[in-house]
N, C-alpha and C positions, 0 to 999 in steps of 0.2 A: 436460484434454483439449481437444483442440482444438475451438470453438463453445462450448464450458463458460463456467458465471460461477463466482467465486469473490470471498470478500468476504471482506477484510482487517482487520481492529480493535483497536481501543487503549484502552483505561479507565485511568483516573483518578478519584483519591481528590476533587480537588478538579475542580469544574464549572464554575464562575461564571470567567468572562475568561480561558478558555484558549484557545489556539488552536494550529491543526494544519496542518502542509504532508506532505504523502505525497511520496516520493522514488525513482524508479528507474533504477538502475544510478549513484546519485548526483548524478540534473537532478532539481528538482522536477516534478513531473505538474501539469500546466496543471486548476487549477482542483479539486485534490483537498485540500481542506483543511477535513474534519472527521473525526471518530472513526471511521468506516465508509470504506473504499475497495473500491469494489465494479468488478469487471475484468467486461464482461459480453463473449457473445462472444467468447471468449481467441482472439488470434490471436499467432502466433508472436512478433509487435512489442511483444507485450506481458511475452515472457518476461525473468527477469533477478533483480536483488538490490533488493528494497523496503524503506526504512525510514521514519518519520515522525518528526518532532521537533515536539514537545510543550513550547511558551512558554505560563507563566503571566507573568513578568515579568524581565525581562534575556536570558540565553543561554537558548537551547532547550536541550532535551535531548531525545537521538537515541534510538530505540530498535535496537533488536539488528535484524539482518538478517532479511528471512524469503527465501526462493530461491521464486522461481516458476516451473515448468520447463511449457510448452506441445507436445503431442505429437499425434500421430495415437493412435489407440485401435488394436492391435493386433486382427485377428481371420484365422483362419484358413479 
């Protein structure tokens, strides 16, 4: 909803020299690069298709999509 935070996360078996870029609509997010991506405030710019890709060493690997959809809260 719209003004909502909402936090995004990724685990892995192995800890030691991984590292993380957060990704929407397929740019990276300036400066999102650890296991927690946290949208605080949601505003419309922020809706869309998030994924992260997770290097321990050589090619990353991409996780699955998640959809973030930002709205008005319905009341009557």
């Amino acid at each position: 909803m719209l003004g909502e935070s909402v936090t995004l996360s990724v685990r892995t078996s192995v800890t030691a020299g991984v590292s993380y870029q957060w990704y929407l609509n397929g740019t990276p997010v300036a400066g999102a690069t650890s296991q927690d991506l946290v949208l605080s405030n949601l505003q419309t710019s922020q809706a869309g298709s998030y994924k992260v890709s997770v290097r321990t060493t050589g090619t990353p690997i991409f996780s699955n999509a998640v959809n973030v959809l930002v709205g008005l809260a319905y009341c009557n």
